[in-house]
C-alpha positions as CSV (number, residue, x, y, z in Angstrom):
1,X,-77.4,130.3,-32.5
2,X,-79.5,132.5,-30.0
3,X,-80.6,131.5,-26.6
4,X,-84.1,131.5,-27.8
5,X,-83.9,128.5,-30.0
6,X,-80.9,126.6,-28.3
7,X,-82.8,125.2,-24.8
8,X,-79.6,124.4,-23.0
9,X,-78.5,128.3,-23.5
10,X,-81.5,129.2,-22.6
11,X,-81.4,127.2,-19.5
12,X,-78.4,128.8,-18.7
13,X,-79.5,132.1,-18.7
14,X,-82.3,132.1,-16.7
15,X,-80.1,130.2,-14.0
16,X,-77.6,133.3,-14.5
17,X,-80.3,135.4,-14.4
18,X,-81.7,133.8,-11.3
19,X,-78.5,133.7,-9.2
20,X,-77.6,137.4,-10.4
21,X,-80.5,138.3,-9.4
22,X,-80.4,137.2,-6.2
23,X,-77.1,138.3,-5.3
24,X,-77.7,141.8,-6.3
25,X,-80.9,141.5,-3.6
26,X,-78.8,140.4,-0.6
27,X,-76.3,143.0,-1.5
28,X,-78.7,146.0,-2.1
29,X,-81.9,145.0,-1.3
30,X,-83.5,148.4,-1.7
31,X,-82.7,148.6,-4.9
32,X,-85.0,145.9,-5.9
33,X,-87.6,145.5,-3.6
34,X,-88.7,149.8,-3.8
35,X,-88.9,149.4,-7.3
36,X,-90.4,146.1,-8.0
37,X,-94.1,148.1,-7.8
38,X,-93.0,150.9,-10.2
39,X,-91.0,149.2,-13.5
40,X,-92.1,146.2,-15.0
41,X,-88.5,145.9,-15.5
42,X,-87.6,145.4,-11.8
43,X,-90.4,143.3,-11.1
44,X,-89.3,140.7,-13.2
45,X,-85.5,141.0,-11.4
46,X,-87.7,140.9,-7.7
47,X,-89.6,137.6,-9.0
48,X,-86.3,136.1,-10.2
49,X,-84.9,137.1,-6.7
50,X,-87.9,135.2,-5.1
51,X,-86.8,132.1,-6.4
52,X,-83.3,132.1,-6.1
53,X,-84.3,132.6,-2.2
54,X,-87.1,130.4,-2.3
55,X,-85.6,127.5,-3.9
56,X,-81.9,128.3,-3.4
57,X,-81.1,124.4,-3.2
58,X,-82.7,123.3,-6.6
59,X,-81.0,126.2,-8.3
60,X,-77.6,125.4,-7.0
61,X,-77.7,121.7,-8.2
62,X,-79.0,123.2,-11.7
63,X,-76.3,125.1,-11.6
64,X,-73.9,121.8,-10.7
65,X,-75.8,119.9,-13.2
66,X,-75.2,122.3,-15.8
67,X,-71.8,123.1,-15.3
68,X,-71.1,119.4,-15.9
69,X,-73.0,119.3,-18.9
70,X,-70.6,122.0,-20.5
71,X,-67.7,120.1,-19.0
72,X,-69.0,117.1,-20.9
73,X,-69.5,118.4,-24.1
């Protein structure tokens, strides 16, 4: 089943995407703040950074939350 139509995949990604996202911005932050104006593409990665920062808390108990949830099942 894709991610698209299965909401606790879907979930899941964006987290991934989220904390990836953030780690790649503490590690090389050039990479994805000089580029965030230019490609659509990087933009989205720099907003997904922004929140991982932002709201690093929340997404770490998502991420908790979730990973119990797989346990679970």
């Amino acid at each position: 089943m894709s991610a698209l139509f299965n909401f606790n995949a879907l979930l899941l990604v964006i987290l991934l995407l989220i904390c990836t996202c953030t780690y790649i911005r503490q590690v090389v932050p050039g990479m994805v703040d000089s580029r965030k104006d230019k490609n659509i593409f990087f933009g989205v990665f720099w907003k997904f950074a922004r929140i991982g920062e932002r709201l690093s808390p929340y997404v770490s108990i998502c991420c908790l939350v979730m990973a119990v949830c797989f346990f679970v099942q």
